[in-house]
C-alpha positions as CSV (number, residue, x, y, z in Angstrom):
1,X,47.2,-19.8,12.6
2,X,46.1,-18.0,9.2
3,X,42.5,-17.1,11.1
4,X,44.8,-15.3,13.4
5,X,46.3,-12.9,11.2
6,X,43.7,-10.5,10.6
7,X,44.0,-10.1,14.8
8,X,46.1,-7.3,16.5
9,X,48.6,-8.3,19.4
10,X,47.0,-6.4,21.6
11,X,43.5,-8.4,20.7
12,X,45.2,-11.6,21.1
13,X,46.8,-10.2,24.1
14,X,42.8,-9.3,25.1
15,X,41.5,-12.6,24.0
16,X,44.7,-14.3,26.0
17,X,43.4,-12.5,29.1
18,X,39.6,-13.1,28.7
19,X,40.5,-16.7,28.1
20,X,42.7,-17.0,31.0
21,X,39.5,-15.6,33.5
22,X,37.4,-18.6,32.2
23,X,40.5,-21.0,32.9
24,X,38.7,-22.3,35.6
25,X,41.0,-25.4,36.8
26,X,44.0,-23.4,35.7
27,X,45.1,-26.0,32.9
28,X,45.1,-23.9,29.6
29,X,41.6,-24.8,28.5
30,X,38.0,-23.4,29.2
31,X,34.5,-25.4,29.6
32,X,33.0,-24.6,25.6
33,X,29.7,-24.2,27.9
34,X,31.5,-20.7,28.5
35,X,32.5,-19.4,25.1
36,X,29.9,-17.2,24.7
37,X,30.7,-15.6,28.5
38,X,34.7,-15.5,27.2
39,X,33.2,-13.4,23.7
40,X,31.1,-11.0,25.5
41,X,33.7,-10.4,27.7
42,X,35.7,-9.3,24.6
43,X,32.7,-6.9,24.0
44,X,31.2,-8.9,21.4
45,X,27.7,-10.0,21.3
46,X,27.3,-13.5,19.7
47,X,23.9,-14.9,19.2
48,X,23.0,-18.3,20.7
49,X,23.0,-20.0,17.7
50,X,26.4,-18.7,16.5
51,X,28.0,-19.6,20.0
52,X,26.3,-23.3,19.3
53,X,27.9,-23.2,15.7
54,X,30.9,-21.9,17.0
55,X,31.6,-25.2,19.0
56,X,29.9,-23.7,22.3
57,X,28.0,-26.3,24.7
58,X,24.6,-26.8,26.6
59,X,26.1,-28.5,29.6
60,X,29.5,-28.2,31.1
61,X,32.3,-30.9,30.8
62,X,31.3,-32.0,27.3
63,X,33.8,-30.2,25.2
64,X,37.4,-28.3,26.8
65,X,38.8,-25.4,24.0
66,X,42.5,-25.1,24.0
67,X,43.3,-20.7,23.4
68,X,44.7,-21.8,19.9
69,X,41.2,-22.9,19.5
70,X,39.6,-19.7,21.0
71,X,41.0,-17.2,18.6
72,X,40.0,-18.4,15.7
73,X,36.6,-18.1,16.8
74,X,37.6,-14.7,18.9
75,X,38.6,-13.2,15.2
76,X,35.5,-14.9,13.4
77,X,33.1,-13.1,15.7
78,X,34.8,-10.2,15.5
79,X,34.6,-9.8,11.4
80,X,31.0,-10.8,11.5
81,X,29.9,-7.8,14.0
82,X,26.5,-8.2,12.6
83,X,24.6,-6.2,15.8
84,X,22.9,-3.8,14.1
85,X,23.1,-0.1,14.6
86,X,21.7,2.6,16.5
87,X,19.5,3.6,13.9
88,X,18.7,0.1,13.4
89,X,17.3,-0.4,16.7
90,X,15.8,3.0,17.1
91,X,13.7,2.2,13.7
92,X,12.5,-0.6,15.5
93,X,11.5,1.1,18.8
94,X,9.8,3.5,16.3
95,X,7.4,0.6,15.5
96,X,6.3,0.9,19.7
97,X,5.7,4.8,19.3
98,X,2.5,5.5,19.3
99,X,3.0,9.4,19.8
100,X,5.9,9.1,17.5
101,X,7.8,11.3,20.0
102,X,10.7,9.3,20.8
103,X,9.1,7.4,23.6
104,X,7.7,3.9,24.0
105,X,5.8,2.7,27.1
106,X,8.0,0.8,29.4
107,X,6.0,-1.4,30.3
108,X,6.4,-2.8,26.1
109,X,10.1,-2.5,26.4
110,X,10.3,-4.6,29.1
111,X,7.8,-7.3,27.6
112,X,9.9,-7.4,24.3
113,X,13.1,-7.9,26.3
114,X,12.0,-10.8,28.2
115,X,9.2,-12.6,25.5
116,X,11.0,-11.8,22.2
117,X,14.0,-13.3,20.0
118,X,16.9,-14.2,22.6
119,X,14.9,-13.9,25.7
120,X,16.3,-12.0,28.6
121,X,16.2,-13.1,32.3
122,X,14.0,-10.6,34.9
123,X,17.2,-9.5,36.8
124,X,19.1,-9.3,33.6
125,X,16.0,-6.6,32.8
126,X,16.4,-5.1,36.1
127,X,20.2,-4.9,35.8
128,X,20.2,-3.3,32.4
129,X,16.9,-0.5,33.1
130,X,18.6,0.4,36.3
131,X,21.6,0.9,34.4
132,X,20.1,2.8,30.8
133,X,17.1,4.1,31.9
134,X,15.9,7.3,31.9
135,X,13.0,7.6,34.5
136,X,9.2,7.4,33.1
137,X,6.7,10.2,33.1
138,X,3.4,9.9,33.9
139,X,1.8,7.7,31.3
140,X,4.7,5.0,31.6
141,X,6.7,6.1,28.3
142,X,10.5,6.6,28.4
143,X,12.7,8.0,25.9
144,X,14.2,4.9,23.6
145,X,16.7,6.7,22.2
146,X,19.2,8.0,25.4
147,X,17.8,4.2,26.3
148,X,19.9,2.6,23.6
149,X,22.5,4.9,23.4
150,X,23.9,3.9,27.1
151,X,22.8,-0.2,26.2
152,X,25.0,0.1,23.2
153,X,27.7,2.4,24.9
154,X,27.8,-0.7,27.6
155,X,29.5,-0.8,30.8
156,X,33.2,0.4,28.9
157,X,32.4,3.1,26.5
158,X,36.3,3.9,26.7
159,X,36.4,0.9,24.6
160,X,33.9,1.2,21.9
């Protein structure tokens, strides 16, 4: 597999693994409705549209990927870690500042989160401000930054 070479053995070992949780039925293939579940497993962050050029599916039980098909895509995503940065995303939260003292009013974080680009879920919201947030003061503004320093840190910094 030449796609494969640029991978470590201990990420194909990790993809193997992530694979093998998504196995469902238990015979060496997983649902392509789940490829982007097996990838952010593998602490990437593929956008919907990737995950649909990628080969991933709307509905179950149209497509079954074999793991010699996964890493391929596994090692594509994972050259084209095109997230953005910290100080991408705090410029951005600078555009919500209307202090321009580091803090945005919640109440706009939580609108762009569920309105804007790759829309978010309300419990997905929930789970993520319960998680990152730092509490509000009195006029409903938190601090964005220590807010996107634990989102990107994620749930296993030890592997950043």
């Amino acid at each position: 597999f030449p796609a494969m070479a640029d991978l470590s053995a201990r990420d194909v070992e990790r993809a193997k693994f992530a694979f093998s949780i998504y196995d469902f039925d238990g015979n060496e293939t997983v649902d392509a409705f789940y490829l982007g579940d097996c990838l952010r497993a593998l602490n990437l962050n593929p956008t919907l549209a990737q995950i649909e050029k990628l080969g991933g599916t709307k509905k179950k039980n149209e497509k079954k990927l074999k793991v010699e098909e996964f890493l391929p895509i596994f090692s594509q995503v994972k050259k084209e870690k095109d997230h953005g940065t910290l100080e991408d995303f705090i410029e951005c939260m600078k555009l919500y500042d209307k202090s321009e003292n580091g803090t945005m009013m919640l109440a706009e974080l939580n609108h762009i989160l569920l309105a804007l680009g790759e829309k978010l879920e309300d419990s997905q919201v929930d789970s993520i401000f319960k998680e990152c947030m730092d509490p509000e003061d009195d006029e409903g503004n938190i601090p964005y930054t220590p807010f996107l320093q634990k989102l990107i840190a994620g749930p296993y910094p030890e592997e950043a």
